[in-house]
N, C-alpha and C positions, 0 to 999 in steps of 0.2 A: 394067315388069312386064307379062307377057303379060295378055291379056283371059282373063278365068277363063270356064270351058264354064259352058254353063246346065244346071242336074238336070235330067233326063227323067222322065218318069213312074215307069219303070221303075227310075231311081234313088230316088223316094220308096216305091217299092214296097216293094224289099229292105233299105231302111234300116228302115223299120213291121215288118216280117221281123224285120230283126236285135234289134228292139226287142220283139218280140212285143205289135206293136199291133194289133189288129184294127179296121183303119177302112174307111170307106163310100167309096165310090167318091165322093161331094160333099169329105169329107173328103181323101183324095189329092190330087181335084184344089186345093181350095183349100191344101192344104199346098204342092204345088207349084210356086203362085203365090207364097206366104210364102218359099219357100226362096230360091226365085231372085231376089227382090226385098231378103230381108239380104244374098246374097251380090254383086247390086249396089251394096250401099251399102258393102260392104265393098272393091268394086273400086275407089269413088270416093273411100274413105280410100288406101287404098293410092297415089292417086296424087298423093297429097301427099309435098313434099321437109321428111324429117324429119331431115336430115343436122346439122343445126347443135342438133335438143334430143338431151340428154342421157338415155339410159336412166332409166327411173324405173318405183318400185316400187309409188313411193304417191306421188299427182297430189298428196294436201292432209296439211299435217301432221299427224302423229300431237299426239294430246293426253288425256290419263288425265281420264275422265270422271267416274271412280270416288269415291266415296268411301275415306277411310284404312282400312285396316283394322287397328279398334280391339278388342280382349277387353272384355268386360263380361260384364254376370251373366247368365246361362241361365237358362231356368225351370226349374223343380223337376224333377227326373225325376218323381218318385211320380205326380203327376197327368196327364203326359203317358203316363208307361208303364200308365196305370188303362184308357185305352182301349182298348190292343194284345190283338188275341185270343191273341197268344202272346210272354211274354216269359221270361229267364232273368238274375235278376237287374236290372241297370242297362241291361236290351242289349233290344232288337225281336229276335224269333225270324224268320228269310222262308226262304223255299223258298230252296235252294241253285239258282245260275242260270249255273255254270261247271262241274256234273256232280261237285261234292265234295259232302260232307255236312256 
């Protein structure tokens, strides 16, 4: 793998640009130094032979953390819906938030 270019300043510029960040000139420079110093570390994985591991998705197994999901009893509506400033019947009344009514 070739040696990867280092960011110039002017690449931290137009990426703060693209992002509409507005930083301090301390800030650029020390970004930088940040950038080219992952993209170092990134040079020195790269030059590891990963020929022999196999693609993978997930490094550690998956395992259900979860508890079961079991039905049981609810609380009562009436005392839960006593609070809502707006309700209709068994239901919470809220502002519509997809532009229907």
């Amino acid at each position: 793998m070739p040696p990867m270019a280092a960011l110039t300043r002017a690449d931290v510029e137009h990426v703060a640009h693209l992002a509409r960040l507005g930083l301090s000139e301390a800030e650029l420079a020390r970004l930088e130094g940040q950038l080219n110093h992952i993209l170092d570390q990134y040079a020195k994985l790269a030059e590891l032979d990963t020929d022999d591991i196999p693609p993978t998705a997930q490094t550690i197994e998956l395992e259900n953390i979860l508890r079961e999901d079991v039905a049981r009893p609810s609380l009562p509506a009436a005392p839960i819906l006593a609070n809502a400033p707006e309700r209709d019947g068994d239901y919470f009344v809220v502002p519509a938030i997809l532009g229907g009514e």
